[in-house]
C-alpha distance (Angstrom), angle and dihedral (degrees) to the residues before:
residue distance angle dihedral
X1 . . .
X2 3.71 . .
X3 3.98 129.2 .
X4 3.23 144.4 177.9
X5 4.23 125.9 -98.0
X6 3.48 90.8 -103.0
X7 3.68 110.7 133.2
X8 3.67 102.7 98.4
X9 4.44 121.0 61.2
X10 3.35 105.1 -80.6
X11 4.21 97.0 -111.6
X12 4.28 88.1 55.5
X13 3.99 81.9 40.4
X14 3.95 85.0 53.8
X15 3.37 94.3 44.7
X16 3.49 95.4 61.0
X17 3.45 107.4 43.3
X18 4.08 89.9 56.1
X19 3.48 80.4 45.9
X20 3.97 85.0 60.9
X21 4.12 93.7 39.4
X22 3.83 96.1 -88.4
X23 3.73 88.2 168.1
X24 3.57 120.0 50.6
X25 3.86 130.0 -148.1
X26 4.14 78.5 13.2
X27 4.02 127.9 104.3
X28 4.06 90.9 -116.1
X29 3.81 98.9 -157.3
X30 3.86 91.7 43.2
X31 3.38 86.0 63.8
X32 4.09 95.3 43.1
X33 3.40 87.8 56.8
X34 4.14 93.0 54.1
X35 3.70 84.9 53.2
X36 3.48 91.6 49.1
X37 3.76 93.8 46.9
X38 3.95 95.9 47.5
X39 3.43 82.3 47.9
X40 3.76 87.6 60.8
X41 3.88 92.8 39.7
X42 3.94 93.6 52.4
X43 3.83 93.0 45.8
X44 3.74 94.2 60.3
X45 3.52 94.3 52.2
X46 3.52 94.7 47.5
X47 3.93 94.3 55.0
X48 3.77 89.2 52.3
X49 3.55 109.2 134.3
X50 4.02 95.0 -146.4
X51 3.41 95.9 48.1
X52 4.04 128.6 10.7
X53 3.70 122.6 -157.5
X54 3.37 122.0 -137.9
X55 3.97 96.3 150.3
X56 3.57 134.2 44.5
X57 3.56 136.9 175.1
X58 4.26 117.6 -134.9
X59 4.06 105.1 -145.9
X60 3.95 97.8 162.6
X61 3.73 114.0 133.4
X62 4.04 94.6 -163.9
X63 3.79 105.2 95.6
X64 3.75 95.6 -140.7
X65 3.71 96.7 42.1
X66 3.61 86.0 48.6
X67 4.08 95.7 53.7
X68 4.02 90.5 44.1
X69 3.80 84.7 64.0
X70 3.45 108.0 38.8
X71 3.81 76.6 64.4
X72 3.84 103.4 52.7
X73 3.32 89.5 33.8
X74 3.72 94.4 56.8
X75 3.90 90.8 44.1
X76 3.90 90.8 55.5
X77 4.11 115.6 32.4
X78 3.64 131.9 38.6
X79 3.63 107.4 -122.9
X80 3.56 119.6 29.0
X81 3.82 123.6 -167.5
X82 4.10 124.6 -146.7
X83 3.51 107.5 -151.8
X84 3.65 135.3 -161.0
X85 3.87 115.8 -117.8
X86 3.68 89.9 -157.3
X87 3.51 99.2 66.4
X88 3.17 126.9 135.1
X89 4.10 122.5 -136.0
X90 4.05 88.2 -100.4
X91 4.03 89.2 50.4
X92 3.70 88.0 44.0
X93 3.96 90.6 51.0
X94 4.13 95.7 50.4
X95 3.79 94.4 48.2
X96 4.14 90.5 48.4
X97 3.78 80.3 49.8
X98 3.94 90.1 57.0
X99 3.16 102.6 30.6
X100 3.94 116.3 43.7
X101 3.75 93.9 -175.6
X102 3.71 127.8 173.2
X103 3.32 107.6 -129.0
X104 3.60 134.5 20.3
X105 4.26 120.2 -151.1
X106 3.62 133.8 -166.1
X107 3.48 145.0 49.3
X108 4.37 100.1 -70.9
X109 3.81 94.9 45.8
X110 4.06 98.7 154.5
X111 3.79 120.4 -106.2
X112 3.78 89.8 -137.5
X113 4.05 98.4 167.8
X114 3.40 109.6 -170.0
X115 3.66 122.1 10.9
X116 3.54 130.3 157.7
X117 3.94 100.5 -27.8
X118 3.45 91.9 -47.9
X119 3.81 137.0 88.5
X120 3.80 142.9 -149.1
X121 3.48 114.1 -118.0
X122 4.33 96.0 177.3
X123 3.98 93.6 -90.3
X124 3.89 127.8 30.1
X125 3.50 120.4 37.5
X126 3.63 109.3 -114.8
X127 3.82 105.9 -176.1
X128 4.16 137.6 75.7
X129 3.89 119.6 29.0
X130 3.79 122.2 -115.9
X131 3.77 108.3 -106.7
X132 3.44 108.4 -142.3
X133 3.74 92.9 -80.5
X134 4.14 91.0 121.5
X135 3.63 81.5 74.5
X136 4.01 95.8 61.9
X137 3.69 89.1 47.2
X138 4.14 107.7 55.5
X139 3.59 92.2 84.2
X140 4.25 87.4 64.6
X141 3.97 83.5 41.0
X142 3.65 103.3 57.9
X143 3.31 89.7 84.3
X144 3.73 122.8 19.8
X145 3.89 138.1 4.8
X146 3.64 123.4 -97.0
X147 3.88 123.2 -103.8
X148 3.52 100.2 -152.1
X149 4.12 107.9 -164.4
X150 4.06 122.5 179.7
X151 3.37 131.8 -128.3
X152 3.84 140.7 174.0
X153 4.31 92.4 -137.7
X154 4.14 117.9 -172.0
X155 3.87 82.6 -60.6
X156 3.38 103.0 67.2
X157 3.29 99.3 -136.6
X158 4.18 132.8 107.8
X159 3.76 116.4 -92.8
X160 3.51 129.9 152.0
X161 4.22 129.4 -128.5
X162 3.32 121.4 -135.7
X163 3.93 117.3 -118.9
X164 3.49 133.9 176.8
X165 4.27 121.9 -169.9
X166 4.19 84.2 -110.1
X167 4.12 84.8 59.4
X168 3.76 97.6 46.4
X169 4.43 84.4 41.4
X170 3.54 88.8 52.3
X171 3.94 96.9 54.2
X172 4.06 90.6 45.3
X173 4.13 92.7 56.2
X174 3.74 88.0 44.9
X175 3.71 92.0 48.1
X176 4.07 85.8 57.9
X177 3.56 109.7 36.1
X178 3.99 76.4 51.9
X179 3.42 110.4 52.2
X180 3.99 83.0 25.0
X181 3.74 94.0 -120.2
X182 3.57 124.7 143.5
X183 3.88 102.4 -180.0
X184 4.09 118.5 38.9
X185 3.49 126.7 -168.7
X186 3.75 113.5 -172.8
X187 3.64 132.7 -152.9
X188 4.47 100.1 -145.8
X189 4.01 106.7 -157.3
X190 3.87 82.5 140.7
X191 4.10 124.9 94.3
X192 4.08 107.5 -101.3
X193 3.50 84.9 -140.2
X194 3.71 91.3 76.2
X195 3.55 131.0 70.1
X196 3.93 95.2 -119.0
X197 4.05 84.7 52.5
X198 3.93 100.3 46.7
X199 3.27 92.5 46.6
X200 4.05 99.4 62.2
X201 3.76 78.2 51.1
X202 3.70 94.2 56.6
X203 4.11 97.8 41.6
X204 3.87 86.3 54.9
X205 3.56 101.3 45.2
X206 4.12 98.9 41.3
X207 4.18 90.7 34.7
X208 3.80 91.6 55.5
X209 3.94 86.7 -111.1
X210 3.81 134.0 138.8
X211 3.53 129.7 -116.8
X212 3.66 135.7 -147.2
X213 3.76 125.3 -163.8
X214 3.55 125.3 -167.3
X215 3.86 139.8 147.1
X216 4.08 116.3 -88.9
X217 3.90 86.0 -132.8
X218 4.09 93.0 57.5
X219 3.91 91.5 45.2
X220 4.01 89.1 51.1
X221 3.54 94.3 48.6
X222 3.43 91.8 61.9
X223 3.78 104.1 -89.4
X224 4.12 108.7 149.9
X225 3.66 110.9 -155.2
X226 4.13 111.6 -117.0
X227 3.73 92.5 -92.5
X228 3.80 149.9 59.1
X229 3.77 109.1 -89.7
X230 3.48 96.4 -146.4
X231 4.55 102.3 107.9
X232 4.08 85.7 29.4
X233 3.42 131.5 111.1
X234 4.01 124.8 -161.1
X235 3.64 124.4 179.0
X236 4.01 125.3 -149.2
X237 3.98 142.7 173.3
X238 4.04 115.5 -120.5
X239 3.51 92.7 -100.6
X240 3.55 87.6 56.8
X241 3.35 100.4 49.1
X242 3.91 96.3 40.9
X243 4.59 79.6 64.5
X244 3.71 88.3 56.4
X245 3.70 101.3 50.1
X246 3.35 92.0 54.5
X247 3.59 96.3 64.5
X248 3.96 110.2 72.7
X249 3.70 94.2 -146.2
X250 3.64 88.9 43.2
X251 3.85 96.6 54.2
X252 3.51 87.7 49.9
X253 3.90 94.2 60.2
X254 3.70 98.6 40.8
X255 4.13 82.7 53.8
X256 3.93 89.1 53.9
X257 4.24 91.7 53.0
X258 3.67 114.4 110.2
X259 4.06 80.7 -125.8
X260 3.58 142.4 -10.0
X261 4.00 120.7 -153.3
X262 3.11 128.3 -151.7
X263 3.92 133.5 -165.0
X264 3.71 145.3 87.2
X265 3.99 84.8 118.1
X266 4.17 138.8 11.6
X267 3.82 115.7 -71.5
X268 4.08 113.6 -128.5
X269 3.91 109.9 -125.6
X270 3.78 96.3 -117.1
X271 4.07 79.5 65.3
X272 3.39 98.3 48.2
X273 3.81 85.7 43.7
X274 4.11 98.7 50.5
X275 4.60 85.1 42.0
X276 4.01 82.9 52.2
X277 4.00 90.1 44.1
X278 3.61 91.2 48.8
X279 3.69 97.8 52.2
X280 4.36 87.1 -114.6
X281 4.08 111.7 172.8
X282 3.56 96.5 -132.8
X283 3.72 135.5 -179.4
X284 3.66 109.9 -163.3
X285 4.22 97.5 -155.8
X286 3.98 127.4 -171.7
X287 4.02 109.5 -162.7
X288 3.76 135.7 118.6
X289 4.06 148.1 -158.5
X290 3.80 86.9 -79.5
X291 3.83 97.1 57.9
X292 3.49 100.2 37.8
X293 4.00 90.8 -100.6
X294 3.65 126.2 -70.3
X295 3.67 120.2 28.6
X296 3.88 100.6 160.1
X297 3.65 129.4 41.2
X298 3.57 142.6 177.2
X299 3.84 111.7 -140.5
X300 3.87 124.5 -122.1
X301 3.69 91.6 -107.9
X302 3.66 99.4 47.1
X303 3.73 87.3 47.5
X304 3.58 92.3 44.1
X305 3.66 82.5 51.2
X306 3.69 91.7 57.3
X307 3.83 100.1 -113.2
X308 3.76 104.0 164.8
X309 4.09 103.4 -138.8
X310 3.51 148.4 69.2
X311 3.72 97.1 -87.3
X312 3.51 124.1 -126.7
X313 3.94 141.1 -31.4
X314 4.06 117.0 -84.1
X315 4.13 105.3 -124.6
X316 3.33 90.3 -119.1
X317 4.19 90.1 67.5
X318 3.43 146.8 50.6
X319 3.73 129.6 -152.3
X320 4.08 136.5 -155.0
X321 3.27 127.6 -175.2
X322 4.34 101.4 -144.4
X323 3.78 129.2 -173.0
X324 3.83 119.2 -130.5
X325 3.92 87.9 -84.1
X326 3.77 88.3 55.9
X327 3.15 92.2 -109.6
X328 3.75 116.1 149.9
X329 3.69 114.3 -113.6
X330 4.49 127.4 -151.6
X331 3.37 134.2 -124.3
X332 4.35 121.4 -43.2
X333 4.17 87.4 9.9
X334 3.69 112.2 119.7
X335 3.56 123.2 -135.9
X336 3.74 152.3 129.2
X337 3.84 114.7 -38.5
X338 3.67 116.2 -124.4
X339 4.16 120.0 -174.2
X340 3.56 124.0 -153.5
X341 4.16 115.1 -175.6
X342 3.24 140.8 136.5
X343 4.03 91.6 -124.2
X344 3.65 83.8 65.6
X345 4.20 121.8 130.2
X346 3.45 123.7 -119.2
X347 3.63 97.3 -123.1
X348 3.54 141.3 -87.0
X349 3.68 122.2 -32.4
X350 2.76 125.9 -74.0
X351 3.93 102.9 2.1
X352 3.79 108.7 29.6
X353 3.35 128.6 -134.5
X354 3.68 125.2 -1.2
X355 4.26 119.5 -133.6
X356 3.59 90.4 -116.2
X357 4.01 87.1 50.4
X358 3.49 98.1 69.2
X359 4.07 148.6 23.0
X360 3.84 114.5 -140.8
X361 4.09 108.0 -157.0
X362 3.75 122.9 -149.3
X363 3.27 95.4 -91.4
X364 4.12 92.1 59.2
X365 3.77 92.3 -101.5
X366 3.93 111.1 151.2
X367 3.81 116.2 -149.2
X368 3.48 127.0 -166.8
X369 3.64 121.3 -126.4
X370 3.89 106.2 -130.5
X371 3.84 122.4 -164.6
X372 3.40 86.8 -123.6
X373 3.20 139.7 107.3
X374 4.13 131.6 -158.2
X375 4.19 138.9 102.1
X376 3.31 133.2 -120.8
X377 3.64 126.2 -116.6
X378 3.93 127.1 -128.8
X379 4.03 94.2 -98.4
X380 4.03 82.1 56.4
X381 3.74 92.2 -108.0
X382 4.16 108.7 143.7
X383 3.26 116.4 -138.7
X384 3.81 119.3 -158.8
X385 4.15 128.4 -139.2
X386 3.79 102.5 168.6
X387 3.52 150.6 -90.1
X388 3.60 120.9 -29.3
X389 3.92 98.8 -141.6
X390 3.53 79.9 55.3
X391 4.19 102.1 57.5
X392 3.38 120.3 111.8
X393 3.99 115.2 -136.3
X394 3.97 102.8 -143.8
X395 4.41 114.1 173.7
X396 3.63 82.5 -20.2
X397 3.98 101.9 -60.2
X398 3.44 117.8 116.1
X399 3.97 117.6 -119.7
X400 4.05 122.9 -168.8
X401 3.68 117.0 -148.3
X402 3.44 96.3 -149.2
X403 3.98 94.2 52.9
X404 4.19 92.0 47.4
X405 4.11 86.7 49.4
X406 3.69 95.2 54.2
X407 3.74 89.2 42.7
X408 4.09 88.1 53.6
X409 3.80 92.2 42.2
X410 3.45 90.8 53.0
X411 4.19 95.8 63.6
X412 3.55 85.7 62.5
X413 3.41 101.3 -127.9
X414 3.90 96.5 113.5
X415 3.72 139.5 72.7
X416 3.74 87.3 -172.4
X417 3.83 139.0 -10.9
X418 3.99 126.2 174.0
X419 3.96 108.0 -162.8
X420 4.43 119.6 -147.0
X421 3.20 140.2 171.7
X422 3.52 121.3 -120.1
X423 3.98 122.9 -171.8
X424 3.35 123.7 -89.8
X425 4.20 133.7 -173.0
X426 3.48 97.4 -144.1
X427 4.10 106.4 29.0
X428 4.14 95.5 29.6
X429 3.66 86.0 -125.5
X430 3.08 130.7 -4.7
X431 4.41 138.5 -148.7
X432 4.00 112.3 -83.2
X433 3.65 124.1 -175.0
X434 4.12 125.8 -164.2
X435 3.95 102.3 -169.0
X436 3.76 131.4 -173.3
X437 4.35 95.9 -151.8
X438 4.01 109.2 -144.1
X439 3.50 89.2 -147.8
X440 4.17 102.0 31.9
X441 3.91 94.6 -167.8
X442 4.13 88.8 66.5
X443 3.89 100.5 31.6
X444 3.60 107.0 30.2
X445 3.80 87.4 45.3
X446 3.77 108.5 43.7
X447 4.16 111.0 16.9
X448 3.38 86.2 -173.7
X449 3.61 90.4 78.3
X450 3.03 81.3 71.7
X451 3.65 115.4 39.1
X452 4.05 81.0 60.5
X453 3.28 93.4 55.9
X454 4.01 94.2 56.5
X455 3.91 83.8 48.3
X456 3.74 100.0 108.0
X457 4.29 96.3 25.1
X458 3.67 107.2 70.3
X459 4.02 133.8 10.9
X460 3.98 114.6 -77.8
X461 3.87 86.6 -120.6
X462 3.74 85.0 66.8
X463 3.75 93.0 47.6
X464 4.16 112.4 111.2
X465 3.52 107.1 -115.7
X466 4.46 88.0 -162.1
X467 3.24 117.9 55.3
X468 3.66 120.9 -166.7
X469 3.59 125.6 -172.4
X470 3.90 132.4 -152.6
X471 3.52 131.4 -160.1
């Protein structure tokens, strides 16, 4: 059984692996000795007699910078924040809300102003009072810090998971016994502030890996990184990789990458089609913040062999498919996704988990409640169909948008379609389908080409009953 190179603290486990080149295309003990000096930096402000820190918020948009103090930080305070450089003043306001830190480092630290009673004066934050919540939270301090990564949710607003370094572990060992790697170099286009970016981070550090950060833009203009691609791994979002197979030369690298990952959002069939075409290892993953990323996968050569799901479950988890009673569902029946893993957060800071979050069983299992909604098939394969704020409700039967889209884009009548439901007296709501034809004198004039051509691919309850073309 695999592991991770884990059995030294992490800063002398640092040490050594940018004593051994962790970082490529980077001076390694340059940036041991910014660790080492933020280290130093966030240590003196913690002892300060006025006002300890025992939370700090990381808003550095340089990758590197960013990495060196994740690392101090995480040797020093007890809760450290990632946040995002891109956001706005109203992100910036819900994640001081949450968060309450004292201190914020880097280079896009907000200019906030005013905010509740309190003011920004370019450092410590100065404003709100903890409410007791510290109290709630020493039984996940005992014994490590808390990684605190952001993410949007189904809500749409900021909130930050709860990690711990035995969370963020447990997804890396999955990862390999998985995909049965030992060793993983990573190719970082990704923002480390995210979970999908830390996390290529952590699999190269604790695997005995390398790493390689660039920008997306330099990597789509052309720029090869300085080695073969061959044992490397790089990860991307569709958009992402849609830029790279348009470039020849570019194609034909991502093709010669041990694997190429893809999440963050669904892939469009023509993608998947023009990856397949191309001859693209690609791992089509389903993950999120919560669980430490991916934890399913389908493997290049099952993809490349046009299986049509997410793959299979990581060791490290456990799946079940639940209806809305909870109630766990068998093979082929769609329902609610719920996770179980051992890479799994604690909840949302600062309270945890919610009731309507999760599902303990009676064994004292705790599933996650995903968004999501798919089954799994009888080889354990889970298949996804969408999100479940997102399903329409239509004479009582349930109807995902995402799974009546990829049914319409497969007739091949479409260069795009986006399916709704729109209210309805007698049906509640009923199936509605906004179509870009491929050839507009057959499905912009006669949409029940195409509603006969969906005839045999999905259920007629699922069918739209409006079609609306678009030129």
């Amino acid at each position: 059984m695999m592991a991770v190179r884990n059995p030294v603290p992490l800063l002398a486990l640092l040490e050594q692996r940018c004593q051994e080149g962790w970082l490529v295309g980077q001076d390694n003990q340059e940036f041991w000795a910014m660790v080492q000096l933020l280290r130093q930096e966030f240590s003196y402000i913690r002892r300060s007699p006025n006002r300890p820190m025992s939370s700090i918020v990381l808003a550095e948009s340089d990758p590197l910078r960013l990495l060196a103090g994740f690392f101090a930080a995480y040797a020093t305070v007890s809760r450290v924040f990632l946040g995002n450089p891109q956001w706005g003043i109203t992100e910036w306001q819900q994640a001081m809300a949450i968060a309450q830190p004292d201190y914020i480092w880097g280079d896009s630290a907000p200019v906030l102003g005013e905010w509740d009673g309190g003011q920004w004066d370019g450092g410590r934050w100065d404003g709100g009072q903890w409410d007791g919540g510290e109290d709630r939270l020493m039984g996940m301090l005992h014994t490590e810090p808390l990684i605190l990564i952001p993410t949007g949710g189904s809500s749409g607003q900021i909130r930050f998971v709860m990690h711990q370094w035995h969370t963020l572990t447990a997804a890396v060992v999955g990862f390999q016994q998985y995909f049965q790697m030992e060793v993983i170099n990573s190719i970082c286009v990704l923002p480390l502030y995210h979970v999908s970016g830390l996390m290529q981070g952590m699999r190269s550090l604790l695997s005995g890996g390398n790493l390689w950060i660039t920008p997306f833009k330099l990597l789509k203009q052309g720029k090869e990184p300085p080695f073969l691609p061959q044992d490397w791994c790089i990860s991307l979002v569709p958009t992402q990789l849609n830029g790279l197979l348009r470039s020849p030369l570019m194609a034909q690298w991502l093709a010669q990458c041990h694997t190429v990952f893809i999440g963050g959002a669904a892939p469009w069939p023509d993608l998947l089609q023009q990856a397949r075409r191309q001859n693209i290892p690609l791992s089509l993953c389903y993950g999120m913040t919560d669980t430490s990323a991916q934890f399913s996968a389908l493997k290049p050569r099952n993809f490349l062999e046009k299986q049509e799901t997410m793959g299979e479950i990581f060791p490290h988890a456990q799946v079940i498919i639940v209806d809305e009673a909870g109630r766990s569902l068998p093979p082929y029946v769609i329902g609610q996704i719920c996770v179980a893993a051992h890479s799994l957060a604690l909840g949302y800071y600062p309270t945890g988990w919610s009731s309507g979050q999760t599902i303990t069983t009676p064994s004292g299992t705790v599933l996650f409640r995903t968004d999501d909604g798919g089954y799994l098939d009888k080889q354990g394969h889970l298949v996804l169909v969408g999100r479940i704020s997102g399903k329409i409700i239509t004479g009582g039967e349930n109807v995902f948008p995402a799974e009546v889209e990829a049914a319409i884009w497969a007739t091949g009548l479409v260069r795009d379609v986006a399916v709704v439901g729109i209210p309805d007296d007698y049906w509640g709501q009923c199936v509605a389908a906004v179509y870009v034809p491929t050839n507009s004198d057959i499905g912009a004039t006669d949409p029940q080409i195409l509603a006969t051509a969906l005839h045999d691919r999905i259920a007629r309850y699922k069918h739209p009953k409006i079609w609306l073309p678009m030129a």
